[in-house]
Every structure is written in C-alpha cells, then in structure tokens.
MOPAC internal coordinates of N, CA, C and O (Angstrom, degrees):
PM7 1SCF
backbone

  N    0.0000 0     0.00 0     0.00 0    0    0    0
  C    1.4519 1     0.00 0     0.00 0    1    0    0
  C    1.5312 1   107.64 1     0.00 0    2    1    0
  O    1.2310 1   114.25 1   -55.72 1    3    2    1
  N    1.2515 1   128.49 1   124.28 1    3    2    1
  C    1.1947 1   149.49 1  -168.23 1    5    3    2
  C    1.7449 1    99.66 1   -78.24 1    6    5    3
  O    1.2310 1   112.65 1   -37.20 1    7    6    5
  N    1.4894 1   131.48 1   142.80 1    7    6    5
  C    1.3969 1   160.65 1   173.25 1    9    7    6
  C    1.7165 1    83.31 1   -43.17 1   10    9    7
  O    1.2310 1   106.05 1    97.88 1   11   10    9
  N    0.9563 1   143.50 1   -82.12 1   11   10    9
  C    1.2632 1   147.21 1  -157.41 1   13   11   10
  C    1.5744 1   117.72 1   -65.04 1   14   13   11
  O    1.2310 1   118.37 1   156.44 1   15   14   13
  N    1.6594 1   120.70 1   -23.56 1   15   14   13
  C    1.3651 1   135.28 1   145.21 1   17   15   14
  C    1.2345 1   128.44 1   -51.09 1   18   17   15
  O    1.2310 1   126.00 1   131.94 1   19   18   17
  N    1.4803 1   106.07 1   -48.06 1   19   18   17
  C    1.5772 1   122.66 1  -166.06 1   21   19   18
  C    1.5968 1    91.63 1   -85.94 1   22   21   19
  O    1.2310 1   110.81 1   146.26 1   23   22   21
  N    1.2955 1   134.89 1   -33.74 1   23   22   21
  C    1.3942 1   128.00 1  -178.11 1   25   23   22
  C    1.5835 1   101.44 1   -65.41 1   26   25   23
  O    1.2310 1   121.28 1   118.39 1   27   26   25
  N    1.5444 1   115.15 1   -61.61 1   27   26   25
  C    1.4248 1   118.03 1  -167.99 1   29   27   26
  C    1.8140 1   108.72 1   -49.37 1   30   29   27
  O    1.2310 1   118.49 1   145.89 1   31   30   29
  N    1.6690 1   120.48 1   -34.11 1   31   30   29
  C    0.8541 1   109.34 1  -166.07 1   33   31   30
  C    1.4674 1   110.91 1   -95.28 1   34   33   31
  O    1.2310 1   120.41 1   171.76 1   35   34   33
  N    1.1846 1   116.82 1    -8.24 1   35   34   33
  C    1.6006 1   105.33 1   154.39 1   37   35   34
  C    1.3710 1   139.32 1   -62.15 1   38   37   35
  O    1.2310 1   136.90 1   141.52 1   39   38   37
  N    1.4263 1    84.87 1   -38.48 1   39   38   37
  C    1.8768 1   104.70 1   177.35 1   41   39   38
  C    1.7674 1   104.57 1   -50.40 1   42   41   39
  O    1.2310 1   131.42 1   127.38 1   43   42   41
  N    1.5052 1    95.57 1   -52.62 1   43   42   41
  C    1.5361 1    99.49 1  -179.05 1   45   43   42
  C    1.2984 1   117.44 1   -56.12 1   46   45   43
  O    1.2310 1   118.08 1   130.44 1   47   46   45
  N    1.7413 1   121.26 1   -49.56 1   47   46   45
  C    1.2971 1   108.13 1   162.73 1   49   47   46
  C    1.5288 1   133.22 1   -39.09 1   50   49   47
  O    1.2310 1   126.68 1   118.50 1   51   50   49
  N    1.4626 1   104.76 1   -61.50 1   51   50   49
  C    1.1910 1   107.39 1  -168.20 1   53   51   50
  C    1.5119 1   110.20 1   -57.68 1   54   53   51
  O    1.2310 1   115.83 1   135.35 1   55   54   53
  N    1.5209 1   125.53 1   -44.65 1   55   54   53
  C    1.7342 1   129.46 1   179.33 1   57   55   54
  C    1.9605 1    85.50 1   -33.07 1   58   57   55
  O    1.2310 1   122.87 1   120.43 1   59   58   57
  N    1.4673 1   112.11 1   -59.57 1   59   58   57
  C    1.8154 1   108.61 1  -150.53 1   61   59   58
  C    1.6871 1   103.36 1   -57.56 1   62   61   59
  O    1.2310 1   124.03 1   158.62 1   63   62   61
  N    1.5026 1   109.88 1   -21.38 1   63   62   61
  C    1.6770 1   103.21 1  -170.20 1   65   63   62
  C    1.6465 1   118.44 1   -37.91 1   66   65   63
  O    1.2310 1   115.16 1   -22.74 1   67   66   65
  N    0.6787 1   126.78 1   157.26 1   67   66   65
  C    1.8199 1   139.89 1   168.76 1   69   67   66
  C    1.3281 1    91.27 1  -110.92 1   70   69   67
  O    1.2310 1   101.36 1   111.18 1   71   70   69
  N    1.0876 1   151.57 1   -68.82 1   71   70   69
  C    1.2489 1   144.59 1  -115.10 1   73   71   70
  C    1.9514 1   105.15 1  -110.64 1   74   73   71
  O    1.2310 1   134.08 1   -33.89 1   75   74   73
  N    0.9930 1    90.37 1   146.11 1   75   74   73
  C    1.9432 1    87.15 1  -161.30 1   77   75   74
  C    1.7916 1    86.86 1   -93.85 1   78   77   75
  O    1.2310 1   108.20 1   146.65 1   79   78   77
  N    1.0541 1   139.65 1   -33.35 1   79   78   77
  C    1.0363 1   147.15 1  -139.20 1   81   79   78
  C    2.0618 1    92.48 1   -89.25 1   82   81   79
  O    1.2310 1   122.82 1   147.21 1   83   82   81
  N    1.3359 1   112.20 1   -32.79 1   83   82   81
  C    1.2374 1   126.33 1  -162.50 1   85   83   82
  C    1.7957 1    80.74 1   -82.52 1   86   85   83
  O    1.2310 1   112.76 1   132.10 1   87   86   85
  N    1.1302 1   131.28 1   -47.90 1   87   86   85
  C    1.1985 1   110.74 1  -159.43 1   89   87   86
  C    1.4215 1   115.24 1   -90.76 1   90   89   87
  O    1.2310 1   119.89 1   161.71 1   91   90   89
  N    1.4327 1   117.81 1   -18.29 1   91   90   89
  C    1.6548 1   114.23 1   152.26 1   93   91   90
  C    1.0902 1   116.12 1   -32.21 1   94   93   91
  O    1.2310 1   119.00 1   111.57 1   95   94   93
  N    1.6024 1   119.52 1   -68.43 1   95   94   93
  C    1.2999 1   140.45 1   176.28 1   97   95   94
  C    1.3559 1   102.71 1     4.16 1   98   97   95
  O    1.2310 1   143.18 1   106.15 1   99   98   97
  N    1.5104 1    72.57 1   -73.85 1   99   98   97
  C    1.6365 1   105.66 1  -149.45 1  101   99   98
  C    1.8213 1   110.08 1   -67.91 1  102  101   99
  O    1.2310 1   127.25 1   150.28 1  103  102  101
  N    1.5043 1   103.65 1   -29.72 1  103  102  101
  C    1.8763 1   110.91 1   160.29 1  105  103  102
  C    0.9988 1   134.30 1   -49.04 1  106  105  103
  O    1.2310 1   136.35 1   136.24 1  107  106  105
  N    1.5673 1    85.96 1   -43.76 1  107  106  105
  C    1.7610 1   108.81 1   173.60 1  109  107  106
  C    1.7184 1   104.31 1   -50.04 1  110  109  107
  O    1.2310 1   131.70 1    98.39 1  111  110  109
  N    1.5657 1    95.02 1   -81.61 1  111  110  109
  C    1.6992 1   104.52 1  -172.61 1  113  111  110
  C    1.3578 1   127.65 1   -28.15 1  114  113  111
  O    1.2310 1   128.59 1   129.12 1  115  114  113
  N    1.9159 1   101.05 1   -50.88 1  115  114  113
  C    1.6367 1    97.63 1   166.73 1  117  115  114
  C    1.1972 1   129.66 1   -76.28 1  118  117  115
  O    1.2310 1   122.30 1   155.45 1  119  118  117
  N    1.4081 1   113.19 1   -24.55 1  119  118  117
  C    1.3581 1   103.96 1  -175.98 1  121  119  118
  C    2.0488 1   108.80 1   -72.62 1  122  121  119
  O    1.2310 1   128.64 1   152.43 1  123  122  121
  N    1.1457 1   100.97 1   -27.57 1  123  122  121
  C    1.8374 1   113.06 1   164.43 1  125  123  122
  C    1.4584 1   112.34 1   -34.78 1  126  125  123
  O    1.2310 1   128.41 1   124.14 1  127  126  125
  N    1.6850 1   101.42 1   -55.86 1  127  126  125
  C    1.4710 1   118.26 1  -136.09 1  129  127  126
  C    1.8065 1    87.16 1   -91.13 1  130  129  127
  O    1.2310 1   123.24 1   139.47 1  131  130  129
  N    1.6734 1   111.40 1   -40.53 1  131  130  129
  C    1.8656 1   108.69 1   179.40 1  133  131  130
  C    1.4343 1    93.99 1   -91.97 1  134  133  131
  O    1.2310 1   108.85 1  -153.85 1  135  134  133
  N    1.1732 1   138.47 1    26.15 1  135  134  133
  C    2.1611 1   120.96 1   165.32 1  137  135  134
  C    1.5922 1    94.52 1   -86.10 1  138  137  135
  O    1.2310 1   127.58 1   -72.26 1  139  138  137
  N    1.2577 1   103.01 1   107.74 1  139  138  137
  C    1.7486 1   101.53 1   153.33 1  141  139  138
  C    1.6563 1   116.40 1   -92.34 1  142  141  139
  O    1.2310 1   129.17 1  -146.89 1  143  142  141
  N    1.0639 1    99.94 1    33.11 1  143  142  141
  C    1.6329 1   107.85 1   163.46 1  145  143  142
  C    1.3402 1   112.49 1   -97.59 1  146  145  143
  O    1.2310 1   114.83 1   -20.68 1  147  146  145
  N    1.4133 1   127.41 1   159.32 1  147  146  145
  C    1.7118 1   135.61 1  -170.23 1  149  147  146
  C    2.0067 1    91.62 1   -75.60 1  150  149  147
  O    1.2310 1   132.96 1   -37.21 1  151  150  149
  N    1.2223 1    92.56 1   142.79 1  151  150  149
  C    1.5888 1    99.54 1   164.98 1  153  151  150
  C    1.5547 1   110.55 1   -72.21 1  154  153  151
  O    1.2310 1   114.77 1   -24.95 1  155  154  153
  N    1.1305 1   127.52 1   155.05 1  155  154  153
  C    1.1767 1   132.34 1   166.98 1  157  155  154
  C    1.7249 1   121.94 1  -118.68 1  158  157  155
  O    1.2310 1   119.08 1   -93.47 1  159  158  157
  N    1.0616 1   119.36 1    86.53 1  159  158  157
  C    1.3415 1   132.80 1   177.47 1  161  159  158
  C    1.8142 1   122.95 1   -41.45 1  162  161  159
  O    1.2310 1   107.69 1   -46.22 1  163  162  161
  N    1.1007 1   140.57 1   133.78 1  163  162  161
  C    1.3827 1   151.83 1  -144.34 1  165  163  162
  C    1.7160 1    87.07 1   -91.93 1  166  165  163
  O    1.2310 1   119.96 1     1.57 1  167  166  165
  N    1.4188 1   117.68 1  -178.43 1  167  166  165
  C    1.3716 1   111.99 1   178.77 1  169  167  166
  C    1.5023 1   101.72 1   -97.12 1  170  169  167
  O    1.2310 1   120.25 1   153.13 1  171  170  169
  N    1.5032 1   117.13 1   -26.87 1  171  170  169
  C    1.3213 1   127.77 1   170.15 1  173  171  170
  C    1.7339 1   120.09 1   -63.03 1  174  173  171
  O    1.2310 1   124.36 1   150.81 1  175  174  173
  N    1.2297 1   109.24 1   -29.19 1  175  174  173
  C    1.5192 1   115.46 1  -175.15 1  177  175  174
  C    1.8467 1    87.91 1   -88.40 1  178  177  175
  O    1.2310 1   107.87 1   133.20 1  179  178  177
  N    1.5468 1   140.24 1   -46.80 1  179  178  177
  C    1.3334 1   126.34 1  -152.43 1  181  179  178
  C    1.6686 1    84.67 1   -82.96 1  182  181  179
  O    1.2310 1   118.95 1   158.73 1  183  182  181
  N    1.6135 1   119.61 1   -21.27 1  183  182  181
  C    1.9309 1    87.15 1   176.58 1  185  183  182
  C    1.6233 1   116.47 1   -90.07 1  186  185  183
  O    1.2310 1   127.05 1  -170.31 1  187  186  185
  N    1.2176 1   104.04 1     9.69 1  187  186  185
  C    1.8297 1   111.88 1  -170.07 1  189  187  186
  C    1.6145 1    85.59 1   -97.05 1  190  189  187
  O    1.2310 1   111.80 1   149.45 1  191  190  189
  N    1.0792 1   133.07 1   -30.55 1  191  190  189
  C    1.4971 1   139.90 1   166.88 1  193  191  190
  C    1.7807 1   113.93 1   -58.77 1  194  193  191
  O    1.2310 1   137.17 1   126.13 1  195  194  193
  N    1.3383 1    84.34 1   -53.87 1  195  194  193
  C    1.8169 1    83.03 1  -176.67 1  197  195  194
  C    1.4360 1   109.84 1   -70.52 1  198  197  195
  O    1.2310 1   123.87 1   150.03 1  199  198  197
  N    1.3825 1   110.18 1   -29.97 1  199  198  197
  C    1.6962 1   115.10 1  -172.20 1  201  199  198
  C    1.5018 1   107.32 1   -83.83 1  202  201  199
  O    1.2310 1   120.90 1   176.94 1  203  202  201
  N    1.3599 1   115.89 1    -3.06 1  203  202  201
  C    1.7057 1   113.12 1   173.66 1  205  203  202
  C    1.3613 1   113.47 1  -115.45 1  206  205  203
  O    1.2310 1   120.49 1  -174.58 1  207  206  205
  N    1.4857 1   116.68 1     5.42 1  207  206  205
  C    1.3313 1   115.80 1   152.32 1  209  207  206
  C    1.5044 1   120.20 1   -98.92 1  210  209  207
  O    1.2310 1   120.55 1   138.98 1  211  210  209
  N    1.4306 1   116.55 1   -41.02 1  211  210  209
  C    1.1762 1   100.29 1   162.72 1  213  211  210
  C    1.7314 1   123.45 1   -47.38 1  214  213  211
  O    1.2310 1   120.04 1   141.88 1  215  214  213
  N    1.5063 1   117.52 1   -38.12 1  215  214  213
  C    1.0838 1   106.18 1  -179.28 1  217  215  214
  C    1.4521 1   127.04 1   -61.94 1  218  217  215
  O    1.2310 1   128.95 1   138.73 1  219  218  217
  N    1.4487 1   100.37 1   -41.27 1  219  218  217
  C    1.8762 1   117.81 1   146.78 1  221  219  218
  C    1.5833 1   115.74 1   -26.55 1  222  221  219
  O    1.2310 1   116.56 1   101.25 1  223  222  221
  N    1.0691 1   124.14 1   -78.75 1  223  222  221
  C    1.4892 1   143.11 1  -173.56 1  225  223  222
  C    1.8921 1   101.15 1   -43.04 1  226  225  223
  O    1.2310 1   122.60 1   138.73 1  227  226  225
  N    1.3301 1   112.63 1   -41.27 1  227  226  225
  C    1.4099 1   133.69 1  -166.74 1  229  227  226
  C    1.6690 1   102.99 1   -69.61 1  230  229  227
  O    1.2310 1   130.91 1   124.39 1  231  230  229
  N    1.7950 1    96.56 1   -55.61 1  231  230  229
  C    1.7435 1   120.69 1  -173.89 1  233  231  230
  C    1.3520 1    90.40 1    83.14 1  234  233  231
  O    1.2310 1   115.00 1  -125.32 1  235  234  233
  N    1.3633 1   127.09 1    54.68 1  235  234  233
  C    1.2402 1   139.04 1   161.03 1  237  235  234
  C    1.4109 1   113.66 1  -103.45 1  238  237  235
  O    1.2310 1   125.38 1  -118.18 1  239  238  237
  N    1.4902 1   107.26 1    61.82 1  239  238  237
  C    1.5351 1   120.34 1  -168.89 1  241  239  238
  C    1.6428 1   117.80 1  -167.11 1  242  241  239
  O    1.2310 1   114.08 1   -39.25 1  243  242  241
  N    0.9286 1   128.80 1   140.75 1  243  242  241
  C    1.5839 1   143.27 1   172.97 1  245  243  242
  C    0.9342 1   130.94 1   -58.04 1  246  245  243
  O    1.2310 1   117.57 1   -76.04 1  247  246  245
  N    1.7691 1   122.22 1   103.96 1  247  246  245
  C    1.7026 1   109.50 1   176.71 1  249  247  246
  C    1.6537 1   110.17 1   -42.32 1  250  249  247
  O    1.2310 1   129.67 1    -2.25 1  251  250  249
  N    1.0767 1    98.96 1   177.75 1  251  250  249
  C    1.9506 1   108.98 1   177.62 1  253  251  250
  C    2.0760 1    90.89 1   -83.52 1  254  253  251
  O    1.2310 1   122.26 1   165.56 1  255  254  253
  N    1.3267 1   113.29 1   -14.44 1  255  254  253
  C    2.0304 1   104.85 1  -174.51 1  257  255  254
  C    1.6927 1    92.61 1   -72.24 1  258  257  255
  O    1.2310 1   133.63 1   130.19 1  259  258  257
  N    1.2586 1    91.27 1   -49.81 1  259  258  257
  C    1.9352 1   100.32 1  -166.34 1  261  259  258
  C    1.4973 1   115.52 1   -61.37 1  262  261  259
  O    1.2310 1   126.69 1   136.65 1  263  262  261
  N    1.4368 1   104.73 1   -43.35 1  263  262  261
  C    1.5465 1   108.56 1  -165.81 1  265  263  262
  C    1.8963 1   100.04 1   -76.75 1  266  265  263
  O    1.2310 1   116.85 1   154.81 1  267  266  265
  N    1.2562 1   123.60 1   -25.19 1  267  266  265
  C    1.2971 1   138.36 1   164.15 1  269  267  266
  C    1.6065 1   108.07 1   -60.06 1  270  269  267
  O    1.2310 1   127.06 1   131.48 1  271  270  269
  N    0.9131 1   104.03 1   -48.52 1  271  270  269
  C    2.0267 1   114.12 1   169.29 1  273  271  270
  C    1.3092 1   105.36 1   -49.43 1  274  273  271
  O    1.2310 1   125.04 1   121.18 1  275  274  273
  N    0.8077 1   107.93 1   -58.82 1  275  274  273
  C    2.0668 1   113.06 1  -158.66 1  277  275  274
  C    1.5034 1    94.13 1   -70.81 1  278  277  275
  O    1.2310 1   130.09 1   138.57 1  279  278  277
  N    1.6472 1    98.15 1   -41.43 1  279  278  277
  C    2.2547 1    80.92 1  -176.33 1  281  279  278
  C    0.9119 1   101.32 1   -59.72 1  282  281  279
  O    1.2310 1   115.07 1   118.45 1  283  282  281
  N    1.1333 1   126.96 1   -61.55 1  283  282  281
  C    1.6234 1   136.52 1  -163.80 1  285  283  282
  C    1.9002 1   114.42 1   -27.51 1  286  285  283
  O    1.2310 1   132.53 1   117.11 1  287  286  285
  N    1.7969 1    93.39 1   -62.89 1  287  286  285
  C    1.5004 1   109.23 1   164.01 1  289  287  286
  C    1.2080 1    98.28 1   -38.09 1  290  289  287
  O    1.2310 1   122.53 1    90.59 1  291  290  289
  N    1.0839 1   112.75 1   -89.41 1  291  290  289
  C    1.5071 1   133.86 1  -148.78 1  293  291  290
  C    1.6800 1   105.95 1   -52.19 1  294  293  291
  O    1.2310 1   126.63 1   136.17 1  295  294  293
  N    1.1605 1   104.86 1   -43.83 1  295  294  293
  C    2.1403 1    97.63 1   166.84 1  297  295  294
  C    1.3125 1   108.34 1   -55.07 1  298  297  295
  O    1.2310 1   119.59 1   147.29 1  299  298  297
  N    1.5068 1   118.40 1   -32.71 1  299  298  297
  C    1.4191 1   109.94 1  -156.71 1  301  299  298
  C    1.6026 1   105.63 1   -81.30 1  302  301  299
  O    1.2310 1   118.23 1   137.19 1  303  302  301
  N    1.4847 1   120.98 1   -42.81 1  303  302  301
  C    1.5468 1   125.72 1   140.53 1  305  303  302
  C    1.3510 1   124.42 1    28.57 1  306  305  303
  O    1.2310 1   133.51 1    96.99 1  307  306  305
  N    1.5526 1    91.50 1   -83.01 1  307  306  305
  C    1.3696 1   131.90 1  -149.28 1  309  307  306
  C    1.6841 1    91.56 1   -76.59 1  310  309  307
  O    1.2310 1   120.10 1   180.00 1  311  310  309

C-alpha cells in the first residue's frame, strides 16, 4: 500500500470514529510527531530519568531473556 493509500485510509477511519477521546489521541501523536520544537521534560519525568540511569550505571535491571521469564512465570500464576 502506497504513502498516499495509507493516508486516504486513515482519514476514512478517523471521519467513522464515535469517540472524541480516540481522536485527541490521535492530535496528540501528530502534533508530537510534526513539533520541530525541543520537548520539554516535567521535573518528575527528568528525575524518573536520572533514577533509571543510575539504576543502569548500577545494572540494577533485567535482560529482555529474564524480564520475559518472570512474565511467563507470572502468567502462568494467574
């Protein structure tokens, strides 16, 4: 499907939405994806940043084998 397909057929989706909440969403995302302005990070998001590199720096963190393990466990749990 060609760039100019995949555009037309969103448009069409989105006209069918009901839901107002779905199309914020979706304002949000583009307007994200076309801002060529710098993001500006919250003071809460730049210390959830500092606190997940230090944890990085530490290796106080889960390969993608392990952290895949524990769901696995943990679905089976349930």
């Amino acid at each position: 499907m060609s760039t100019s397909d995949l555009k037309l057929d969103l448009i069409n989706r989105i006209t069918q939405l009901k839901e107002a909440r779905i199309v914020e969403e979706i304002q949000k995302l583009l307007d994200f994806e076309l801002d060529q302005n710098e993001y500006t990070l919250t003071d809460s998001q730049k210390e959830r940043i500092a606190e997940g590199r230090e944890e990085y720096k530490k290796k106080a963190y889960l390969a993608e084998d392990e952290a895949n393990q524990d769901i696995e466990e943990w679905l089976k749990e349930k």
